[in-house]
N, C-alpha and C positions, 0 to 999 in steps of 0.2 A: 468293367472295362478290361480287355487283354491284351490291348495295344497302347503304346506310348506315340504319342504324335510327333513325326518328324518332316512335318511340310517345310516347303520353302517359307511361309512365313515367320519360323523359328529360325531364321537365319545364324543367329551367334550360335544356340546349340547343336542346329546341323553342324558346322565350319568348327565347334570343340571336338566334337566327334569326330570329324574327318579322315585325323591322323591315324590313328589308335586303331580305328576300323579298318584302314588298307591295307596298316601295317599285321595286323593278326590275321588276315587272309591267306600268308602266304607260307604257313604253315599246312601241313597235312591236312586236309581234312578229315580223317578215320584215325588220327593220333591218340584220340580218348580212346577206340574198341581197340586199337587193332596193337598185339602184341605177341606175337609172330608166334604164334599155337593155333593150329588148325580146328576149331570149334564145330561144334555141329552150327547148321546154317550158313555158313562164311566159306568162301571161294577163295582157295590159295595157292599160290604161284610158288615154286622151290627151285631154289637155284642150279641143283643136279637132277640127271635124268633120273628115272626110278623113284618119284620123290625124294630126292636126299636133299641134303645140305639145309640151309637157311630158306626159310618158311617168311613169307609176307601175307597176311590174312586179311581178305575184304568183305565187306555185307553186302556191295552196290554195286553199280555200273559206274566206271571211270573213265571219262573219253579221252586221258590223257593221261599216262603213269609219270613222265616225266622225266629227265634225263640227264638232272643236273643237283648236285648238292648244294644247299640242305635242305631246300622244294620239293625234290621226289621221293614218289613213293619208293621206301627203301627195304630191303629183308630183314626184320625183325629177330626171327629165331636164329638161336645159338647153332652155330655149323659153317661150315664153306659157303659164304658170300656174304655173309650178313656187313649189313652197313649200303653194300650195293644199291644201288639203283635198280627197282625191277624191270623198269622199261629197255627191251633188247638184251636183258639178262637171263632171261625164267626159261629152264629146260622142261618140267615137268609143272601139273597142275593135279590138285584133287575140289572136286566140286561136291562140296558137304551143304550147297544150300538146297531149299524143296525148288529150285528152278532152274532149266537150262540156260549156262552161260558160256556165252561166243568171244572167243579172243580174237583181237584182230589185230592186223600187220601194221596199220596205220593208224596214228592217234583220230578222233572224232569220228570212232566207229568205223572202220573203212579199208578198204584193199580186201587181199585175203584175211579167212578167217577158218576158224575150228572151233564146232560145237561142243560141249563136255555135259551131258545128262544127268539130272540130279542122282550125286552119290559116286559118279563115274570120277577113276582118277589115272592118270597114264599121262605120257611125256608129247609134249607139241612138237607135230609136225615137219618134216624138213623144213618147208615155209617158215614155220611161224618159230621154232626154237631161238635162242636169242634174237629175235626180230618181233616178239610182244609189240604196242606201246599201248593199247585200250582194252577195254573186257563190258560187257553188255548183260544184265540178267536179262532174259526172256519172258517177260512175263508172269503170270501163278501168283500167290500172294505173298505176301513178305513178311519173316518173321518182325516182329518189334523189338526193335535195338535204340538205345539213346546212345548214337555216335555223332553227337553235335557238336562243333568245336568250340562252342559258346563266343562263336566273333560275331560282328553284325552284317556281314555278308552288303552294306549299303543300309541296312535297318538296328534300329537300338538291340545291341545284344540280351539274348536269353527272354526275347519275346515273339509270338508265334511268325512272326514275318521275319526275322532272322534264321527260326528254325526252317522256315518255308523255302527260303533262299537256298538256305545250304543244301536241301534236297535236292530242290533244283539244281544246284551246281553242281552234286556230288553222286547226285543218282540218274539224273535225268537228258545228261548229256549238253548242259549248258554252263560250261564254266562259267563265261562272263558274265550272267545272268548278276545285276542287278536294281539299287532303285533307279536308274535311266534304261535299264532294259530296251532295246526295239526301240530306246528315243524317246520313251516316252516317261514320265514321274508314275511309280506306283506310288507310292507315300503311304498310309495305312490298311491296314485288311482290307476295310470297305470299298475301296476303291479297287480293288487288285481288277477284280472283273473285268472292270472297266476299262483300266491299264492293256489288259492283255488281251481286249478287241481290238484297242489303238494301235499295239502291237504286232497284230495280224494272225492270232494263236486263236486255235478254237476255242470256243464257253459253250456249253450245254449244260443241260442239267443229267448226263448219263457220266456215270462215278464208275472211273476206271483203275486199275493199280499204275499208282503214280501219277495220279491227279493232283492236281491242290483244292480242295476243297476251301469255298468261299462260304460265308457268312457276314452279309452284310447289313445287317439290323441289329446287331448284337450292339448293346450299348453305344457309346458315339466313334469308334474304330473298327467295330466289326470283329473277325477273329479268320483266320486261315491256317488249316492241317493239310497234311500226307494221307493222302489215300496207301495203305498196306495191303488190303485185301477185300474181296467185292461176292457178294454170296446171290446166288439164284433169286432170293425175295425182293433184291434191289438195296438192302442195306447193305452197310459197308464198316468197318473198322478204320480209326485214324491214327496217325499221330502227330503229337502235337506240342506245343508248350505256352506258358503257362496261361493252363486253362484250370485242370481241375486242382492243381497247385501252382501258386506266383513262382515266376520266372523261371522255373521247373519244368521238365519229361512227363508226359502223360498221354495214355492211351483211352479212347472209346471204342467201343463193340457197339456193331449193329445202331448204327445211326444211320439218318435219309435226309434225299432230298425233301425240303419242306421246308415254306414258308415259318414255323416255328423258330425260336430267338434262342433256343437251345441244339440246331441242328443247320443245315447246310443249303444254301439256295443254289451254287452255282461251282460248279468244276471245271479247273483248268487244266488246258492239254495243251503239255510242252512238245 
């Protein structure tokens, strides 16, 4: 089993949960990775042009930096700005991940924007200089980072449908993303698929980076991962939690769609 049941007919321990769960949301979510040094793979924003000053470091897409303390994403590294808010802050950026990532003028992806080529680093735009509030990786595959903020995002923390959530939220460009998403109860793995027809989102069985990978026969809750990276054979790489350790970070390589109870029948595209 790698889901804990949190239906509506557990009423008391949904409604124990409740609290605890909203209130830890409203923290960062890359507050475990990110610690303002520019890493290989991570996309980071610097608060003077020429790269100087204070350094903010990310692995993902954020549809919304944010623009208020002590919710936003703020400058990390030691230097001129740090503590700041990046959003409408950041003069310069360097792009250390393997994919092209787009800043844009407006939060939820949108307005103007400027491309940055993996490895490419130099300062933003008339446009977009302190006028940030989003950033978008483009596609390619994703290193594998455990920057989970162990909250429940709407599901029991540190099990694969909170981890799924928070990708969702944090990479995918859905903040609000959770268990009423679109209206409708996802409640455990097994059901997600299903959830997110009701919802109006595509389900195929073609595994893209940034899917959520279903599993719905795996014991009596199923199991749901992150697509990271997708290879010519049709296999795919995930990540996930806790599958190959309880309530723990873990990756697989080259897994498929297949009816088998150790692999994946159905991917969701946010």
């Amino acid at each position: 089993m790698k889901n804990i049941r949190t239906t509506l007919t557990v009423a008391g321990t949904a409604l124990a949960m409740a609290v605890p769960l909203v209130a830890a949301t409203s923290a960062p979510a890359f507050a475990a990775a990110r610690d303002g040094v520019c890493d290989a793979g991570e996309f980071c924003y610097y608060y003077n042009s020429d790269n100087a000053g204070s350094v903010s470091d990310f692995t993902g897409s954020l549809s919304n930096l944010g623009d208020t303390q002590p919710t936003c994403y703020d400058f990390k590294g030691a230097g001129n700005g740090q503590g700041i808010c990046v959003k409408n802050n950041a003069a310069s950026v360097w792009n250390r991940s393997g994919q092209t990532v787009r800043v844009y003028f407006n939060s939820g992806y949108a307005g103007a924007y400027q491309d940055f080529a993996p490895g490419a680093k130099g300062n933003l735009n008339a446009t977009l200089k302190n006028n940030n509030a989003s950033h978008q990786f483009l596609g390619g595959n994703q290193s594998p980072v455990d920057d989970y903020d162990h909250s429940g995002h709407g599901f029991y923390p540190d099990q694969c449908t909170a981890f799924a959530a928070f990708r969702v939220a944090t990479r995918l460009g859905v903040p609000n993303f959770g268990n009423s998403y679109g209206g409708t109860f996802w409640g455990n793995a097994n059901t997600w698929a299903d959830a997110a027809r009701r919802a109006g989102l595509t389900v195929n069985t073609t595994p893209t980076v940034g899917a959520i990978a279903v599993n719905d026969v795996h014991g009596s809750f199923g199991h749901v991962a992150y697509v990271n990276a997708v290879y010519s054979d049709g296999s795919f790489d995930v990540e996930e939690y806790n599958w190959n350790v309880k309530t723990s970070y873990g990756t697989r390589s080259h897994v498929h769609v297949s009816n088998a109870d150790s692999e994946f029948q159905w991917m969701i595209h946010f």
